[in-house]
Structure formats: C-alpha cells, structure tokens
N, C-alpha and C positions, 0 to 999 in steps of 0.2 A: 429354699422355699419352693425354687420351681421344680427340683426332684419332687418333693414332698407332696407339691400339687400331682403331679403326674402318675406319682405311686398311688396316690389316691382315688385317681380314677381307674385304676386298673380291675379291681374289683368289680368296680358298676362293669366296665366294660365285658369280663367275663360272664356276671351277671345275665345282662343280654345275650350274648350267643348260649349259654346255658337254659335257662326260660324258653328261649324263640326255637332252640331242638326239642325240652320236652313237648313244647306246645303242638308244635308239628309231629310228633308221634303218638301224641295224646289223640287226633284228632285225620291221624291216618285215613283209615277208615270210614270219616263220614265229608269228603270231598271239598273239593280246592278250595271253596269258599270258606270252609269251616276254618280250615290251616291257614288261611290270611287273618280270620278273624281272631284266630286264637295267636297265631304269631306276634301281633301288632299290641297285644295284650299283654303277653309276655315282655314285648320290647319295652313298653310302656311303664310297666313295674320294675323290670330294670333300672331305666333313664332313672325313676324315682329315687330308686337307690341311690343312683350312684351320684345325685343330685345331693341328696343325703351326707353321703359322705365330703365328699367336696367342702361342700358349706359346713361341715365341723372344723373339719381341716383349716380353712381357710381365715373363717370366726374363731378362737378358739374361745372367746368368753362365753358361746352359744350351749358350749357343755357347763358354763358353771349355776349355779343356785340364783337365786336374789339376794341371797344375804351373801356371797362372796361378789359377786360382781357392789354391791355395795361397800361391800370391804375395799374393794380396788379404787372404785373413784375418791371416797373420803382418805385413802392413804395417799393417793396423786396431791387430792387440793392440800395436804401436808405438805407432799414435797414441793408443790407451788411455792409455801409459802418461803420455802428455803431458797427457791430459785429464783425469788423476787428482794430479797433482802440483797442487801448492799453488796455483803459480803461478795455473793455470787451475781447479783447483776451490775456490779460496778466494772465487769470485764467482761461482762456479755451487751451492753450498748444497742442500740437502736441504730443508733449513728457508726463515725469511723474513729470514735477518739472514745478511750476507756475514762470510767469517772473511779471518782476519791471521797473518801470520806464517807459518813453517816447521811450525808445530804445528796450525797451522789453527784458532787459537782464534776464539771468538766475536769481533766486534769492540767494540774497548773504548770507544764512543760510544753503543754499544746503537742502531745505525745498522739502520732496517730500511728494507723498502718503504714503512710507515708515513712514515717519516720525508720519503721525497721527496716523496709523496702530499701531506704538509705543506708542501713548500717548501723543504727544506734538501735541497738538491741532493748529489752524491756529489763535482762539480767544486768545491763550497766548499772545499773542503781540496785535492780530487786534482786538479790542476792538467793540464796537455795535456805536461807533463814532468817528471821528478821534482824531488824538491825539489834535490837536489845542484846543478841548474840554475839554480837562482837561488840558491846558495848555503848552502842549510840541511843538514847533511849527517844524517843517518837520518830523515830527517826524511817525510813521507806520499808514496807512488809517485803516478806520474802520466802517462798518457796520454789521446789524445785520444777524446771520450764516453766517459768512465768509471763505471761503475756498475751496476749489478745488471740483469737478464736481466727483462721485462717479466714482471709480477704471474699474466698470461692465458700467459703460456709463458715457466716459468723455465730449459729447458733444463738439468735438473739431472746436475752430473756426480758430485758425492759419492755415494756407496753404488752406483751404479752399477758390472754387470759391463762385460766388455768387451764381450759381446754387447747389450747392453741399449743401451751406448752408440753400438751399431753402427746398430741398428735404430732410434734418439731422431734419429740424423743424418739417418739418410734420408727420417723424415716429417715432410711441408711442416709439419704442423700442430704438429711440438714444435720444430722449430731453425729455424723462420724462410728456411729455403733453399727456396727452389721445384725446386729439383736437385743434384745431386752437382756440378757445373761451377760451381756460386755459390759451393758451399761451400769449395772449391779457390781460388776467386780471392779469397774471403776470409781462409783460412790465407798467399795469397801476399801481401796486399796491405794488411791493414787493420792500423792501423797498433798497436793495440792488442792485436793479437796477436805482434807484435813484441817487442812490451815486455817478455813474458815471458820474453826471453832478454837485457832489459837492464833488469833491475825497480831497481835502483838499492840503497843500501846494503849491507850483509851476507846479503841475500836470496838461496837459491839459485835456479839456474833449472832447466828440464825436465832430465828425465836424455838426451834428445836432443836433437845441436843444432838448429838454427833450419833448416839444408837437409835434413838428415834428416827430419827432420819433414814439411819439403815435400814432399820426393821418396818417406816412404811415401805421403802423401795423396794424390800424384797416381799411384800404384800402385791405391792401394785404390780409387779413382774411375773408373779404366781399366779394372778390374778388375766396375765396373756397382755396386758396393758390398756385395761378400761381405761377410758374417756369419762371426767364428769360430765354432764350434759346441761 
C-alpha cells in the first residue's frame, strides 16, 4: 500500500511542475507579477489533482455507487452474523479461555492459553476430524490446526459489533491478513473454516450456509471493505 500511495502521487506531482512551466510561458511576456500569479495557479490545480488521486487510491469505496457500497455493508452484517454464532465465536473469546457448545459456556477443562503455553496442545483431544470419524459419537469436534487465535492477536469476535468486526478484519495487525484477498481465500479454502458447517454431533451451524457466506465475503471484498455504519 505504501508503493501504491507514492505511485499515486507521482502524477499530481508531475502535474505541478508541468502547469507551473506552461504558466510561466504563457505569461512570459507580460511581467514577473503575472508569472507568480499564474504560476501559483497552476500549482494550485495541480495540488488539486493530485489530492484527487490520493484520496481514490487511498478510499477505494469513494469510486464505488450507492447501491455497491450498500451491497458491501449489508454483505458484512451477513458475515457478522457468521462471526458471531458459536461456531466461530466460541474460539475467538473475549477472554483467555475458548467456550463450548450452543450456549457458549466456558470450556470445561479450564483450557486456556496458559495451558498450550504449557504443552497441552488444543490437537490432544481435537483431532484434524471429529470424533464421529473414528467412531466416538458426541464426542470433541475436530479440524485441522485447531485452537485459539494467537495470545499477541486474538482476533476477538464475542462482544463485538458488526462494525467493530468490520474494521478488526481489515487491519493487518488484528486478523493476521495482509489484505482483503487473503482473507477471501481463507473463508474459501482453510479447512477449519469449513467445519463450521460440519461441526459434528448435535451442534448447530451458522445461520448461513457455507456459499452464502462465501458469496457475501467476496461482495464485501469487491466492495474494498465498507463498514456498516
């Protein structure tokens, strides 16, 4: 992005010295006054521009419609509503201990970051498939890297709005995505987001299914990543 910002001023900046030469040769002829006056006119128009540019670059929702930037926040408060269900906020926590169940209870091992920290892994139990897989039926869900959200960025979605959740996604420094396009190919691909639509026993899943989901997120991404408001 900070290429991108700098390329983008590049233009205005030419801009300027372009404008501020024809101006002064525009105005050769009718004395030094005139050529400050017209210079400073040109510079002016320039700055404009490249003020312009900047601020697209920078916004990109500023190029889109009303009815796509409408698109983008009603496709977020979807995905809100994924990122609030059990499924997925029972390992994203507020706190330092993952919850269980439909009720989102604490979990009942008293399982925290402490605990991996120590060496009891989250995979001890949660397996890369549920238990019904090898036979145990309600027995502990399971997908592949299973476990709590790093101590330095837990990516919290409990208590969070949908705005709040909007804005956690898009910066590098709380969800671990370096862009909207990571975060897309991770809702399509990793396999542990999957699972939330096949968590194994009596467990519900999101109240969207599995391509809705995809198909808002890659709305809200196209969309450059509107904020409901």
């Amino acid at each position: 992005m900070e290429t991108i910002r700098r390329l983008s001023t590049f233009p205005g900046l030419l801009l300027v010295v372009a404008l501020a030469f024809f101006a002064v040769v525009a105005v050769a002829e009718e004395g030094d006054d005139d050529i400050a006056d017209a210079t400073q006119q040109g510079v002016d128009a320039a700055e404009s521009v490249e003020s312009q540019i900047a601020d697209t670059v920078e916004s990109p929702e500023k190029r889109l419609t009303p009815e796509e930037v409408e698109a983008g926040q009603e496709a977020f408060l979807d995905i809100a509503e994924v990122l609030k269900s059990p499924r997925c906020m029972n390992c994203h926590p507020a706190g330092n201990k993952p919850l269980q169940t439909d009720e989102s209870r604490p979990h009942a091992l008293a399982v925290s970051h402490e605990s991996t920290e120590a060496g009891l892994e989250c995979a001890t139990c949660h397996r890369e498939q549920n238990s019904e897989a090898w036979g145990v039926e309600g027995g502990p869900p399971g997908a592949p890297h299973w476990g709590l959200p790093p101590r330095d960025m837990p990516m919290v979605f409990e208590g969070r709005t949908p705005q709040q959740l909007c804005e956690q996604l898009k910066d590098p420094t709380m969800s671990g995505h370096e862009d909207l396009g990571e975060f897309l190919h991770h809702v399509k691909h990793d396999k542990l987001v999957h699972w939330g639509w096949e968590p194994g026993g009596d467990r519900t899943t999101p109240p969207l299914s599995y391509e809705e989901f995809v198909e808002a997120s890659r709305i809200w991404v196209e969309s450059g990543g509107v904020c409901p408001e």
